[in-house]
VEXBATOR-200129 format. One record per residue: x, y, z of N, C-alpha, C, O in turn. Coordinates in steps of 0.05 Angstrom, whole numbers, plus 32768, in hexadecimal, padded with zeros to 4 digits. Example, Ala and Ser with C-alpha at 12.3 -4.5 7.8 and 13.67 -1.06 7.14 Angstrom:
<rs>
81087F8E809C80F67FA6809C81087FBE809C811D7FBE80A9
81017FD3808E81117FEB808F81028001809D810C801780A1
</rs>
This chain:
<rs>
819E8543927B81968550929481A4854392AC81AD855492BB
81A8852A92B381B4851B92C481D0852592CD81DA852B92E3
81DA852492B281F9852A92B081FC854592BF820B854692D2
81ED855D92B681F4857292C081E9857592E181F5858592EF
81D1856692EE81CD856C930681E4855B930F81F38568931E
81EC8542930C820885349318822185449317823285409328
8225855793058235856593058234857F93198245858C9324
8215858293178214859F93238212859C9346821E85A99357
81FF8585934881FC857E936882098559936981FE85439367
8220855F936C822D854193708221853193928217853D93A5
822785189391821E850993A8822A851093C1821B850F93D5
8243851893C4825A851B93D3825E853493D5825A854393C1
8268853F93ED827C855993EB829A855593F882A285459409
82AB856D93E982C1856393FB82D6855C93E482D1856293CC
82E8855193E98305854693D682FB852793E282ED851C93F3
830A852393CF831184FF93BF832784F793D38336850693DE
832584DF93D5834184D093E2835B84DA93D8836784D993C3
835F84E193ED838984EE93EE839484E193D2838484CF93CA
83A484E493C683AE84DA93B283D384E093C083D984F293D1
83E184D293B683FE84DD93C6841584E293A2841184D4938F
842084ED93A2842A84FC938E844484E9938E845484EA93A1
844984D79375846884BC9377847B84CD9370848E84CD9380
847D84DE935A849584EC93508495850B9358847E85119359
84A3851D935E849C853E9356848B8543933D8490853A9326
8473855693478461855C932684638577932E8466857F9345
845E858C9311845085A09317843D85A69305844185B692F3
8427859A9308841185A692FB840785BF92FC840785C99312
83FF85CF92E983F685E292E6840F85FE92F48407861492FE
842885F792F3843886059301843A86069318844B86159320
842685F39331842C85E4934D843B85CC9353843785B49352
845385DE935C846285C4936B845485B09379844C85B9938E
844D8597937584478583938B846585769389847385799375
8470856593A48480855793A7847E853893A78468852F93A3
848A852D93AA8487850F93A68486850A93C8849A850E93D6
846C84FF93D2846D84F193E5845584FF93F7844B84F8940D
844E852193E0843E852D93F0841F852093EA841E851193D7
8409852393F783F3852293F383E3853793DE83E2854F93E3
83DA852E93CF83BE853E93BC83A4853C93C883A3852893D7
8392854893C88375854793CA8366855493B18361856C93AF
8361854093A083548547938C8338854F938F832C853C9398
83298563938D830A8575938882FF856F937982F9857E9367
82F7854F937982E28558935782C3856F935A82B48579934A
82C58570937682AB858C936D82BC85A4936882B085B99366
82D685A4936682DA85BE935B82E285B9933D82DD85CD932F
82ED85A2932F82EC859E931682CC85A3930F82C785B79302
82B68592931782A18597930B829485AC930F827C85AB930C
829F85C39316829885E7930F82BA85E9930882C485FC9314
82CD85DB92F782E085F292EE82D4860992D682C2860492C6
82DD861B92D782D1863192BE82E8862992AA82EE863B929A
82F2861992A883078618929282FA85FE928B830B85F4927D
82EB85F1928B82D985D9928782C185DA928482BA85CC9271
82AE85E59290829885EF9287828F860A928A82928616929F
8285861392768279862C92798268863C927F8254863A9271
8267864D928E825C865F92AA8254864292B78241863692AC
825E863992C98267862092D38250861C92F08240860B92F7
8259863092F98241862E93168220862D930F820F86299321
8219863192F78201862E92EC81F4860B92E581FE85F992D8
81E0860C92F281CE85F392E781C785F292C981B185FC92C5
81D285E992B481C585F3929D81B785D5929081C685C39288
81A685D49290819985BC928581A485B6926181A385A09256
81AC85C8925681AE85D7923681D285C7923781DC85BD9223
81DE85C9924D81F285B89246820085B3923A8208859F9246
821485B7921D821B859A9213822985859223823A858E9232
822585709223822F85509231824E8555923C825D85569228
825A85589253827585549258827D8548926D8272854B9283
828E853C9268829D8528927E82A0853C929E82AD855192A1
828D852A92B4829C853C92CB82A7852392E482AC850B92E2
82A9852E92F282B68517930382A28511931B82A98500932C
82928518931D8279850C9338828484EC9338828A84E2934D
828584E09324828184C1932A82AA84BF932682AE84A79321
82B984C8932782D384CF932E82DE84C4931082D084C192FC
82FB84BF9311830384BD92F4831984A892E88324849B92FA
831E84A492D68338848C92D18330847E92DF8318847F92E3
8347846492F2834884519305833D8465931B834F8468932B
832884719321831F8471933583048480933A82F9848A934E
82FA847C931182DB847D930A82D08463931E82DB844D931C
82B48468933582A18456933E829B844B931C829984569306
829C842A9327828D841B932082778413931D82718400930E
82658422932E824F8421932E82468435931F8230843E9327
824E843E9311823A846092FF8224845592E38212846392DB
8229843692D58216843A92C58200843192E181F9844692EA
81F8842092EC81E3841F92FF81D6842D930181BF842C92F8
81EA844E931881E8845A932A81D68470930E81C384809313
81E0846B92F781D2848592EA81B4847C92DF81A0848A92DC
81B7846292D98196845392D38189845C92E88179846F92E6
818D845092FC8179845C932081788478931F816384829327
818A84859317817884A69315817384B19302816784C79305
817984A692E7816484A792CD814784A292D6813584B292D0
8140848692E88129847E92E5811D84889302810784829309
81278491930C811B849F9329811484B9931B80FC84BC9315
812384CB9317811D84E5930E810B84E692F080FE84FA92EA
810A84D692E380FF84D692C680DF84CF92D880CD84DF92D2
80D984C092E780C084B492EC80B784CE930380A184D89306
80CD84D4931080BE84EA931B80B48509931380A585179320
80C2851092F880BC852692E780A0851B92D68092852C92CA
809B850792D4808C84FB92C7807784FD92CB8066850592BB
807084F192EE805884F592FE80508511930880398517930D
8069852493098069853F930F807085519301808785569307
8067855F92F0807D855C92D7807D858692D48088859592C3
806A858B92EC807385A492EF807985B09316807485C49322
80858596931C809E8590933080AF85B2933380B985BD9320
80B085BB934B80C685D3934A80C185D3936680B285C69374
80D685EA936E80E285EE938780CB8601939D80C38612938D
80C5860493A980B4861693B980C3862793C380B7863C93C8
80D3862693C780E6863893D58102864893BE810C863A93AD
8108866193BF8127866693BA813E865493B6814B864E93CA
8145864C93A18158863393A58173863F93C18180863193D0
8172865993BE8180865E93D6817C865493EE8190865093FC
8166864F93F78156864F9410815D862E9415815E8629942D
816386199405816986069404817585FE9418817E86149420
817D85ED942A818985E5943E819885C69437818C85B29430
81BA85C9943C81C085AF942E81D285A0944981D985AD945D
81D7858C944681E4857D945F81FE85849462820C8584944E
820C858A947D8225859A947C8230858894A0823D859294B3
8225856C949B8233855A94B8823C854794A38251853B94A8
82308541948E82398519947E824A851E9473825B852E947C
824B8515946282628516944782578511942C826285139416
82398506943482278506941E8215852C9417820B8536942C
821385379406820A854393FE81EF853A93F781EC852893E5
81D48548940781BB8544940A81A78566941081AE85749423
8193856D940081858581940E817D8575942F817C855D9435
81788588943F8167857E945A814D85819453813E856E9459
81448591944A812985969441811D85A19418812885AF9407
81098594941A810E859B93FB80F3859D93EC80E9858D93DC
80E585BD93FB80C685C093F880CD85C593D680DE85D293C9
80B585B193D180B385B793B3808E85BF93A5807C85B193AF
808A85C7939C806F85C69393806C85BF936F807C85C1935C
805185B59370804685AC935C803285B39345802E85A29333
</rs>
């Protein structure tokens, strides 16, 4: 369950630190040049449809797949077994105590932060 809400609602919005391109590549048949800048999406990897399937969906049913919320190779956070214990045990204890926990509202109606760079609801009526 973890895996797929980190995947589905990551911490961050936005691209990853510039990456700058050493040689000419063309991935996927895009010229990048050597010297140009990349901005890698991992929220658009973690909805590619060539990676997971019907992708924009929350699916709790899942099977387990690698996404990039906690980023990847030399520039996977270090901090992810921690960071995933603290919300194993935040969210496990709070389904626990609430355990028929849901939204009051339209998940549409949702309101999410659009000044930080952290991805947060502003409000998040839930009933019990």
């Amino acid at each position: 369950m973890l895996g797929e809400l980190l995947r589905h609602i990551p911490f961050r919005k936005g691209v990853g630190i510039p990456r700058m391109a050493l040689p000419d590549v063309d991935p996927e048949g895009t010229r990048i040049r050597a010297g140009h800048f990349v901005h890698v999406s991992y929220l658009a990897a973690n909805r590619d449809p060539a990676v997971f399937l019907d992708s924009d969906a929350l699916d709790f049913d899942r099977a387990p797949h690698p996404h990039m919320t906690f980023g990847w190779g030399g520039h996977h956070c270090i901090a992810t077994a921690p960071a995933r214990a603290e919300l194993e045990t935040a969210i496990g204890a709070l389904l626990t105590r609430f355990p028929h926990l849901r939204l009051a509202v339209p998940d549409s109606e949702v309101q999410w932060d659009t000044e930080t760079i952290r991805r947060f609801p502003l409000r998040l009526p839930v009933s019990w």
